[in-house]
N, C-alpha and C positions, 0 to 999 in steps of 0.2 A: 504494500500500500504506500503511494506517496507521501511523501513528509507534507504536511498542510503550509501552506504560505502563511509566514509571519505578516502580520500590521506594522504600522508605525508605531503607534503607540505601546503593544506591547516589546517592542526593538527600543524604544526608549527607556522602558523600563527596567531594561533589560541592562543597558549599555549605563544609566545612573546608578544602576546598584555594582557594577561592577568593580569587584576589591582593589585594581593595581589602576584607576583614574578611568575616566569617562570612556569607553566604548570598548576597554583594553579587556575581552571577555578570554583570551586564548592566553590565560595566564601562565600554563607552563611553558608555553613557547615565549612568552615574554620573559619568563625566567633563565628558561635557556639562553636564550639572546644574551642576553646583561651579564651572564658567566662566559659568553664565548664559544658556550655548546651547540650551538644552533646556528647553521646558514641562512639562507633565505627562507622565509616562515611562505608555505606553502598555499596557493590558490585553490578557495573552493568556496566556490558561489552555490549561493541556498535560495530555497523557495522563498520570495518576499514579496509583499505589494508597497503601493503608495512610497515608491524610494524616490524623493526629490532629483532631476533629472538622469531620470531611470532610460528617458529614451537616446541615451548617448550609447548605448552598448551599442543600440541597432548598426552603429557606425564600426563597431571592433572587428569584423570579417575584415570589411574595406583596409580596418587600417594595418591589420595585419599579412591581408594580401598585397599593399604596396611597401613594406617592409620594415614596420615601426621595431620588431624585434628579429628583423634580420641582419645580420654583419656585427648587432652589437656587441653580443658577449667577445668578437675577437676584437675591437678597438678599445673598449670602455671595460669595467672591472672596480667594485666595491669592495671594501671589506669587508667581514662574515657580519650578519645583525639580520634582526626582522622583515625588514624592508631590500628587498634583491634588486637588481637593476631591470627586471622585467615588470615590477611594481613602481620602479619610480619613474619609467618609461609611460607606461602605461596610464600612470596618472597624470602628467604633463600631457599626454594628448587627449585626455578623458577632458582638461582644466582645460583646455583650447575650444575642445570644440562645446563646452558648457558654457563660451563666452565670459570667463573670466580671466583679465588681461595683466592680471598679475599674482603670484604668490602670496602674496599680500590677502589678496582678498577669499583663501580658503580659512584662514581664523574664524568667516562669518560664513560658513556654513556647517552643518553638522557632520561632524567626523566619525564618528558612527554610520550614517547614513553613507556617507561615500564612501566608507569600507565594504560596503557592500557591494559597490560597482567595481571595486577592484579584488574581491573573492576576497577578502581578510577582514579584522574585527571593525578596524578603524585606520586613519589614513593616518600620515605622520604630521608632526606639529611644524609649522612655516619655517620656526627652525634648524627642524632638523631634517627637511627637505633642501634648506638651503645651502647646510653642510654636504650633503651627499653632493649637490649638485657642482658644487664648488670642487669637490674632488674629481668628478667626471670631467670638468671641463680644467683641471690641472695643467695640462699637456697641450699648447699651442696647436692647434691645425688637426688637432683630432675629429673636429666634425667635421673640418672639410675632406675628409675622407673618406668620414660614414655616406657624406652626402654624392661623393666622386663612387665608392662603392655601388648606390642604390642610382645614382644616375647611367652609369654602363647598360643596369639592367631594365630601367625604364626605355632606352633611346634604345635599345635591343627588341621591346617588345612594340617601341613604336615601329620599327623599322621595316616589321613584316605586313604592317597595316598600309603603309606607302611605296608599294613597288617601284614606282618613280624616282625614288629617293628621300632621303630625310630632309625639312625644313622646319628650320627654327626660328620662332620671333624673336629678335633681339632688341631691347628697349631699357631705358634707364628711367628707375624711382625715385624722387628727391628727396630724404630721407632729412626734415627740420630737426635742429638741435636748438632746444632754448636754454641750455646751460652757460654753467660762465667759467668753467674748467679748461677750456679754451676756445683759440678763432680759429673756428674753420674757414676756410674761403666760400665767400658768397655764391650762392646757386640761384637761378631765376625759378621759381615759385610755381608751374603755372595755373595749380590751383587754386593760390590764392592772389596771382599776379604781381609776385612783389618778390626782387632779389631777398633772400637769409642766408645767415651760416649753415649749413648742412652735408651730406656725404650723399654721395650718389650711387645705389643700386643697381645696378644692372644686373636684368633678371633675362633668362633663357628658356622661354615657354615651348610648348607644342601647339599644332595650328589652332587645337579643340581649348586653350588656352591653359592648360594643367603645368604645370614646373616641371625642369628638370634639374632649375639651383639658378646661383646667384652671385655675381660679387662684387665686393663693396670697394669703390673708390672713396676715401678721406680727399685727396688731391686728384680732381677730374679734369683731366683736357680734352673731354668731348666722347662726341661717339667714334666717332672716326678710329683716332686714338687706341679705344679703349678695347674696340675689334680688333684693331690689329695686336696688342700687346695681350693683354687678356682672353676676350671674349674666344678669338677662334685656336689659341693653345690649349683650354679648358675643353673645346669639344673634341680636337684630335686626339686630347689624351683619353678621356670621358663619352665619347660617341667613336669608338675607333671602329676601322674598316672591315665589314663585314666578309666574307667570304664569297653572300650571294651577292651582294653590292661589287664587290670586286669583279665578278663573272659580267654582271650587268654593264660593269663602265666598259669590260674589253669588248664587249659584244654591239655596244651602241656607244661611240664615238663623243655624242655628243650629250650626256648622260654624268651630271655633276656627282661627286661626292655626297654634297649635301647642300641644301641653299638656304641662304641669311637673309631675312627679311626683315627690314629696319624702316621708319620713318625717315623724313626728309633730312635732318640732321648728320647723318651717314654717308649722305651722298658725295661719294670722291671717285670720279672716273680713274686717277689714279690709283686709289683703295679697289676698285674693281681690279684693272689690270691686272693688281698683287694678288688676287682671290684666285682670278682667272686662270693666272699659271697655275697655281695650286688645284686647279681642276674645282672648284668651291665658287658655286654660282651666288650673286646678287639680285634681290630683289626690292625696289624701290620706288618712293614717287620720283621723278624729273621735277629737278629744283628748277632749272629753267631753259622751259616749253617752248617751241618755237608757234606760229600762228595757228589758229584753230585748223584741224582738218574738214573737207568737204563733208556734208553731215551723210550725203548720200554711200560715204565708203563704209559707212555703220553699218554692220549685220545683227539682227538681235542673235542673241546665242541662251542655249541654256547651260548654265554653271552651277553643278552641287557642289556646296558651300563643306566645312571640314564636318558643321554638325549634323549634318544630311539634307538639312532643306535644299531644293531645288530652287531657283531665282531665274528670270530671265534679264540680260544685261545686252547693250548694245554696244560694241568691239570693233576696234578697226586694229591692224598693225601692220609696221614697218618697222625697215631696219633703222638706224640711228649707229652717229659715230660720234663721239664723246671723249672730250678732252682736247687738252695742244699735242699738236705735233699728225701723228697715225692713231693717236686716241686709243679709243677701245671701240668694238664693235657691238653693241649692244640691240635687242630685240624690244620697242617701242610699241604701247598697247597703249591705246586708252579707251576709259568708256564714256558716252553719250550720258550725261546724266540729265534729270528734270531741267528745263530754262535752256537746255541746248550748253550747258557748261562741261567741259571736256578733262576725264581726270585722267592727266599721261603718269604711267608708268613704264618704269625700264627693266634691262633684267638681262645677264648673263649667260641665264641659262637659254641656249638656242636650241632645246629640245622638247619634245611633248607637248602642251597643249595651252596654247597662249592664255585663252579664256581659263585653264584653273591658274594659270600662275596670278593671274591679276585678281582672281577673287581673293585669292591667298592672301595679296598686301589688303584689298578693300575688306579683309576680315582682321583688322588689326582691332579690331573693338573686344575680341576675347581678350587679348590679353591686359585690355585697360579697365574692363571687365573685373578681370582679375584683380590688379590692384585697388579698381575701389568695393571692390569686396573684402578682400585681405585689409583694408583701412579701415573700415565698417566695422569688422567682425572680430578680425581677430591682432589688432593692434601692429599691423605693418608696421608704422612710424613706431612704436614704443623703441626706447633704448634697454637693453638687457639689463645692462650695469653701470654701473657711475667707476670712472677710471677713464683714465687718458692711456695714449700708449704714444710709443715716440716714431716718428719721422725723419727715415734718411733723411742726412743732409744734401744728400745727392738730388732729390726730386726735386722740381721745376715747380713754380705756382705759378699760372698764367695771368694774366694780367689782364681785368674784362676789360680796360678802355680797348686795351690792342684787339682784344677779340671784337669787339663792336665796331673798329674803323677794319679789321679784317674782313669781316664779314659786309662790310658796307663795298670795299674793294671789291671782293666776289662779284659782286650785285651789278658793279658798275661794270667790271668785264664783260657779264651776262648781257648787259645792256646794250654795249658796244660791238658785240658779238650777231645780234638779233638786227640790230644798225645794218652792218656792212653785208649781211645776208640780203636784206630787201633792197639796199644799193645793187648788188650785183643782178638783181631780176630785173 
């Protein structure tokens, strides 16, 4: 016969009267513990109702099939006590996704009660969560391991979902500091439209907008930049080359590695070129357009989008060459939007099917998507910890006046460029 499911009330009863403090009912394991005899105090979840967000289990398959206690016992390692590293794992994602954005704020729920989402009597005190956690995170560059571990096997299982090849969004999150521990260099805002001190995110999504990681610029000199030094070393190492990908590029020519798709910020016919030898396609808006095309070379097309919906979109392309000198030869799509406004995009890759590449970049909204949900919900912006850390001397700070008459230069070549085009007709 079933053990009957406990109430709240008599679980509180239960966990008040308990001899070693409030919820602490598995006293000889707590005993053990405290002499040293006892490793991790073992999970076993019981029949219960009415448990204060009880519906976050529903989410524990999920988080164990994308690998919340995979890789970890070989990176991470506690000492022996009640609490094992698959309970304090465990509870940091339970504390996520219950919408509580800091440690801090488990004091004010019932510790009893959450010992019950985690199969044990009671959860541990903010204290002595923040000791264990302090030890886990001891050793520099330990999570970017765990995260370079569980990334190989995600961009592995996307890999087989895109015969095409792999494409990843690449974007940066402006991550505000309002401390006074130090200056960081000013970042432009943009949504709250106003330069602040802050560090700069750069996040590496999949098309349907899910992570595969991230890294943090303290000192940003742009997007450009931060692909070339960062962003595409972390996928070669992190998304490396398949076997079937290997067969596919020998067998179709013109068939990238993988392609990067970024906002207009990016755009460097020169940073193409460099992509280009490395067989590592670009996909982007065109900073600057030459004249509207004929509206008649518009074909509607239908484009399924990465979340399955179907769309219809009006497409025209050509080739485009880009840059001084032999430039780069790039493939030019744009689509027909509402008022006859024309959105060009470009793109490296000269293979497969113009109309998905370009829905690819006009589905950049997943991953923005993303971060204002990640803002919302689960404290994006927060800062972990209070602590400074130091800064080669070697690194450059950029200067925004120069950036701002740089970028104005740009603008004016573009300008000048688009000039002696319509002189020459």
């Amino acid at each position: 016969m079933a053990e009957p499911a406990s109430t709240k009330s008599e679980r509180s009863a239960i966990d008040s009267a308990a001899p070693m403090g409030y919820g602490a009912t598995r006293s000889l394991q707590w005993v053990a513990a405290a002499i040293g005899g006892l490793g991790p105090a073992s999970l076993a979840f019981e029949p219960a109702r009415d448990i204060p967000q009880g519906g976050v289990l529903l989410a524990l398959p999920a988080l164990l099939a994308v690998g919340l206690l995979r890789h970890s016992p070989q990176l991470y390692q506690l000492p022996a006590g009640f609490y094992g590293l698959s309970s304090v794992f465990l509870l940091l994602a339970l504390l996520a996704l219950a919408r509580l954005r800091s440690l801090e704020q488990l004091r004010y729920v019932p510790a009893g009660e959450w010992g019950h989402l985690l199969g044990l009597d009671r959860i541990p005190e903010v204290r002595t969560l923040r000791g264990k956690l302090k030890l886990l995170c001891a050793e520099a560059g330990r999570a970017a391991r765990w995260n370079a571990a569980l990334a190989k096997e995600w961009t592995g299982e996307a890999e087989q979902r895109q015969p095409q090849g792999m494409a990843f969004y690449i974007d940066g999150h402006v991550r505000v500091y309002h401390g006074e521990l130090t200056k960081l260099p000013r970042h432009y805002v943009a949504r709250q439209r106003f330069s602040m001190r802050a560090t700069v995110d750069y996040w590496i999504n999949a098309l349907d907008g899910q992570p595969f990681g991230y890294l943090n610029k303290e000192v940003d000199h742009g997007l450009v930049q931060a692909l070339r030094d960062d962003v595409l070393p972390w996928l070669q190492a992190n998304a490396p080359l398949s076997d079937q990908q290997q067969r596919r590029m020998e067998a179709d020519p013109h068939l990238p590695r993988f392609t990067l798709i970024f906002d207009r910020e990016g755009y460097s016919p020169e940073l193409f070129a460099e992509l280009d030898q490395q067989r590592i396609a670009a996909l982007t808006y065109h900073r600057y357009p030459d004249e509207d095309w004929p509206p008649e070379q518009f074909q509607e097309r239908e484009v399924k989008l990465a979340g399955g919906l179907t769309v219809r979109m009006k497409l025209a392309e050509r080739g485009t060459r880009l840059g001084r000198g032999r430039g780069v030869w790039v493939r030019e799509v744009r689509k027909l939007a509402e008022g006859g406004r024309q959105i060009a995009t470009v793109s490296t890759n000269r293979g497969g099917d113009a109309a998905a590449q370009a829905a690819a970049l006009l589905a950049r909204w997943s991953q923005e998507n993303f971060f204002k949900y990640m803002r919302e919900h689960f404290g994006l912006d927060r800062l972990a910890e209070y602590g400074t850390e130091e800064i080669p001397d070697t690194v450059t700070v950029p200067n925004p006046a120069w950036r701002e008459l740089d970028r104005e230069v740009r603008r004016q070549h573009a300008e000048l460029k688009r000039e002696r085009e319509l002189l020459r007709r």
